[in-house]
C-alpha positions in Angstrom: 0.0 0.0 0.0 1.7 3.1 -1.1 1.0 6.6 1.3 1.2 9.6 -0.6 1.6 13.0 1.1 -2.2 13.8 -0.6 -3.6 10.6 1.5 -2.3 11.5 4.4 -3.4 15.0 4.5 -7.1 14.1 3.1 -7.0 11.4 5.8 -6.0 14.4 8.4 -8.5 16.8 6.8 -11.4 14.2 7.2 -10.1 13.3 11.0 -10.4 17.6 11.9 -13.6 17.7 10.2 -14.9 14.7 12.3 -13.1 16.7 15.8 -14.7 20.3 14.3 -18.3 18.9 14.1 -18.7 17.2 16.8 -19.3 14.0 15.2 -18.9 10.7 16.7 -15.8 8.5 15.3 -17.5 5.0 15.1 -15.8 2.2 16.3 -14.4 1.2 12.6 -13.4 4.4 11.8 -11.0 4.7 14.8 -9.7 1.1 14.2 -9.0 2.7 10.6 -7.7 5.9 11.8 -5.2 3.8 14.7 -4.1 1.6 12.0 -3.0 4.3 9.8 -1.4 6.4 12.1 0.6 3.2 13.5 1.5 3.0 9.5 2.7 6.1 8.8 4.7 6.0 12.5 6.4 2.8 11.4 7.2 3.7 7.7 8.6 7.5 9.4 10.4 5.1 11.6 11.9 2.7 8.9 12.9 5.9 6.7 15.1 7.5 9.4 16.7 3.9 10.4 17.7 3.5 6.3 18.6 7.0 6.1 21.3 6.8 9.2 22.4 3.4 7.5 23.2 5.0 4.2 24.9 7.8 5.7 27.2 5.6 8.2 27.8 3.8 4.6 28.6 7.1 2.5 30.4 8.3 5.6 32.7 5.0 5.6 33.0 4.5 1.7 33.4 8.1 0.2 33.8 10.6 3.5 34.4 13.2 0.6 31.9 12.2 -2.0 29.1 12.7 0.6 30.4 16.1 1.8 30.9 17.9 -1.4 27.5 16.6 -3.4 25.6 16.2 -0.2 23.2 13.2 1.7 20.4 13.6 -0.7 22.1 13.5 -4.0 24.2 10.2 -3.2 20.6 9.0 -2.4 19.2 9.2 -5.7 22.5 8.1 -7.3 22.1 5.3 -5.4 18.6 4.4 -6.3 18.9 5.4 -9.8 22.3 2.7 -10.0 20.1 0.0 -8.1 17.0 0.3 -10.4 18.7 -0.5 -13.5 19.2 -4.3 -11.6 
């Protein structure tokens, strides 16, 4: 299931509207809402544990590489090099 930065803010948007009315979350809807917020918490989670990993990588491989082009930059070489696999 892919999260897109849209979802998650029509997903916030829907939660406020819910809260700013006064409405009742029913009992599936908060299961829904719970699951998806554990989601996003874990995949936040996962993203900064790979993005320390790559830089302790970059850091040991090419010190200099990663300080004159930047974190970012090695990233997408990276993926761009790994997709053509």
């Amino acid at each position: 299931m892919l999260i897109t930065a849209a979802a998650i803010s029509e997903i916030l948007q829907l939660i406020w509207i819910l809260i700013y009315a006064g409405m009742d979350i029913s009992p599936i809807d908060l299961i829904n809402i719970q699951s998806f917020s554990r989601r996003v918490i874990s995949l936040a989670e996962f993203r900064q544990m790979l993005h320390n990993y790559l830089r302790s990588k970059m850091d040991m491989v090419a010190p200099n590489l990663s300080t004159l082009i930047g974190e970012q930059v090695i990233i997408i070489l990276l993926f761009i090099f790994l997709k053509t696999f």
